[in-house]
C-alpha positions as a printed Julia matrix, in Angstrom:
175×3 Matrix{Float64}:
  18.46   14.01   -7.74
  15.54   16.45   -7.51
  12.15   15.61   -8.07
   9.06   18.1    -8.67
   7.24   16.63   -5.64
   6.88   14.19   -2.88
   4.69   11.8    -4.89
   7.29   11.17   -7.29
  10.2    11.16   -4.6
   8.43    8.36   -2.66
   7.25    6.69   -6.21
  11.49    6.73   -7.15
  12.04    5.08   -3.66
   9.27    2.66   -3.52
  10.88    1.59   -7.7
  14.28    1.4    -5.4
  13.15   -0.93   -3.05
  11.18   -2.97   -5.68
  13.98   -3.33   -7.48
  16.93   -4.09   -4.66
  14.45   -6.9    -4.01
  14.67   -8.15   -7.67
  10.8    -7.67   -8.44
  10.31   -6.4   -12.08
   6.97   -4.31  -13.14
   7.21   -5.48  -16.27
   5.32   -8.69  -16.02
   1.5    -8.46  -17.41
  -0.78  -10.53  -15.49
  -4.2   -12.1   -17.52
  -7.27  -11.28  -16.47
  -7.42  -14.08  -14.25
  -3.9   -13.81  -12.87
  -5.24  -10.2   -12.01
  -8.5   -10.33  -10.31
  -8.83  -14.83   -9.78
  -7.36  -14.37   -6.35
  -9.87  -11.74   -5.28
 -13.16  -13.58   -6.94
 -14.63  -16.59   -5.74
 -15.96  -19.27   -6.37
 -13.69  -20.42   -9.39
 -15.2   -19.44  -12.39
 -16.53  -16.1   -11.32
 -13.82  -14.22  -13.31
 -15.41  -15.43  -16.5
 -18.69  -15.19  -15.66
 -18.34  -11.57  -14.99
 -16.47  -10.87  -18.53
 -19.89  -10.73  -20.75
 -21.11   -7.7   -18.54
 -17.6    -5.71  -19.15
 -16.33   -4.15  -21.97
 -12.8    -3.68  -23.33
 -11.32    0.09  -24.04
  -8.22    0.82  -25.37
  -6.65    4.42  -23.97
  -4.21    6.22  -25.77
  -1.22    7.6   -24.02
  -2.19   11.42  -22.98
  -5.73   10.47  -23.13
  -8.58   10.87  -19.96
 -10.13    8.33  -18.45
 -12.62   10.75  -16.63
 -12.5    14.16  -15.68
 -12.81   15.47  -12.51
 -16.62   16.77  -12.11
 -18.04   13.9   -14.63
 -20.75   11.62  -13.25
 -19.25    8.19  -12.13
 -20.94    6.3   -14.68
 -18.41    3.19  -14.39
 -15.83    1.27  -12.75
 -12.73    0.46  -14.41
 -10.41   -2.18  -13.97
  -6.89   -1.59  -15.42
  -5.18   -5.11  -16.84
  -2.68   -3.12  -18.76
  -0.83   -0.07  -18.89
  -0.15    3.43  -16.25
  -2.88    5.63  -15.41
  -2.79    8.53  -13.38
  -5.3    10.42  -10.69
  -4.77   14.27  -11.08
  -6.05   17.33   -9.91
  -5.7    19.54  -12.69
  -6.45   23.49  -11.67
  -7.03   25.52  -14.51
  -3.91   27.29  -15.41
  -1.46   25.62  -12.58
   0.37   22.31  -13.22
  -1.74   19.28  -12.22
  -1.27   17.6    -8.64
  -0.3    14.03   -9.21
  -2.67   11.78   -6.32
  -1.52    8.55   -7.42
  -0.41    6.37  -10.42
  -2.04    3.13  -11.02
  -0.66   -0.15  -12.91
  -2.32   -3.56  -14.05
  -4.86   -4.99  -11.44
  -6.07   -1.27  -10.55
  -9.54   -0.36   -9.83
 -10.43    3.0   -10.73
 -13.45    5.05  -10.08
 -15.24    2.83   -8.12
 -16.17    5.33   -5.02
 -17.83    7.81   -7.08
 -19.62    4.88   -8.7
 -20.92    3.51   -5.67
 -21.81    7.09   -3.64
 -23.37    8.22   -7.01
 -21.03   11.48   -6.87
 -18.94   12.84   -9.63
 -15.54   12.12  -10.16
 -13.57   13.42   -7.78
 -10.03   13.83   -9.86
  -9.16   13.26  -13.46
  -7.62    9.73  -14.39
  -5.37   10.19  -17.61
  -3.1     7.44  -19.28
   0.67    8.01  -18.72
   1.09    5.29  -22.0
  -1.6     3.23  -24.12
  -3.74    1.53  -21.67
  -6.54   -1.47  -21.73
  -9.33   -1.13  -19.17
 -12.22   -2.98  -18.59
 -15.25   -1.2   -17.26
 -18.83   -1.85  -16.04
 -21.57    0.59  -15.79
 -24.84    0.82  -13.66
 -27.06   -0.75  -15.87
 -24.78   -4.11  -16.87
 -24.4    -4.2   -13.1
 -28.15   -3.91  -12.22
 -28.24   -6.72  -15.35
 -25.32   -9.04  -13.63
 -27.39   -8.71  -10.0
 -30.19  -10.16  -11.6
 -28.98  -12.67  -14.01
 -26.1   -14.35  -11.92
 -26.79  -13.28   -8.23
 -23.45  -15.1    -7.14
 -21.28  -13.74   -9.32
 -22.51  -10.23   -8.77
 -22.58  -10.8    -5.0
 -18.65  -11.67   -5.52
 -17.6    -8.61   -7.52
 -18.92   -6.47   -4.91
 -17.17   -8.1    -2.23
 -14.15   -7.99   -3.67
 -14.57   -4.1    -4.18
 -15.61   -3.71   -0.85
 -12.27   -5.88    0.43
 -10.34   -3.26   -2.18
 -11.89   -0.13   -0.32
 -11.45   -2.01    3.0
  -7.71   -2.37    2.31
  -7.39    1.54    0.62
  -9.2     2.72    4.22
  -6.49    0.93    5.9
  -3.57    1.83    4.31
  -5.11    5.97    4.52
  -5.34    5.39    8.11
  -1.38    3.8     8.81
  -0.28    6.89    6.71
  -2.47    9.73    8.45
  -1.42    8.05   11.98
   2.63    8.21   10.4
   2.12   11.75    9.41
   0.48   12.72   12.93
   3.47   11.19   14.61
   6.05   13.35   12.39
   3.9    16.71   12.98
């Protein structure tokens, strides 16, 4: 079997392994299921729902584009998105595909830098996404629940760092 790149080689093995081990990516999660573990106390989950809103993408539609201000963070509960590069007229470098539970967007959003890659759905997705304002509005209405949203971004960023750093260290060692 030939694949166009590495991404989707180690995305085929990675399904392999998934699967050998009997775990299906077809279950959907609710909101709860999703994000519960990460937000405390109980209760924060839907206390945080009134400052998100809901948006449906269509299969082949963008997210963001690379270059756009990082007005929001989105958190995927449904669906396949995927972080490009696209470069004018050369195919698009795949950077990573995301599934339900995915946060998306939030570095820009916090640095206040444009987006740094496109983010297009690979099939109809739901998102839910919070901009600057409804989060200046959550910090000041329910302190608590704001102060646990950003800590669970910051444990999501904490574990992304981590996981960069074992694979730069495993690609040093091959080199």
């Amino acid at each position: 079997m030939l694949l166009p790149d590495l991404d989707h080689g180690l995305e085929w093995c990675e399904n392999q392994i998934l699967a050998s081990a009997g775990v299906s990516d077809d279950a959907r999660q609710t909101w709860e299921e999703q994000f519960g573990d990460l937000l405390t106390p109980s209760g924060t989950v839907e206390g945080l729902l009134p400052y998100l809103e809901r948006q449906e993408v269509a299969a082949g539609a963008y997210l963001m584009h690379e270059r756009d201000m990082a007005d929001y963070v989105y958190f995927l509960t449904a669906g396949q998105l995927t972080a490009r590069l696209d470069q004018g007229n050369a195919a698009p470098v795949r950077l990573e595909t995301m599934r339900a539970g995915h946060v998306v967007g939030e570095i820009g959003f916090y640095l206040g830098k444009e987006r740094t890659a496109a983010v297009v759905a690979d099939e109809p997705s739901t998102v839910y996404r919070i901009s600057a304002a409804s989060l200046e509005r959550l910090e000041r209405e329910a302190p608590k629940i704001a102060s646990a949203f950003h800590g669970m971004l910051a444990r999501l960023l904490a574990e992304r760092a981590g996981h960069l750093i074992v694979v730069v260290n495993s690609l040093q060692r091959k080199a």
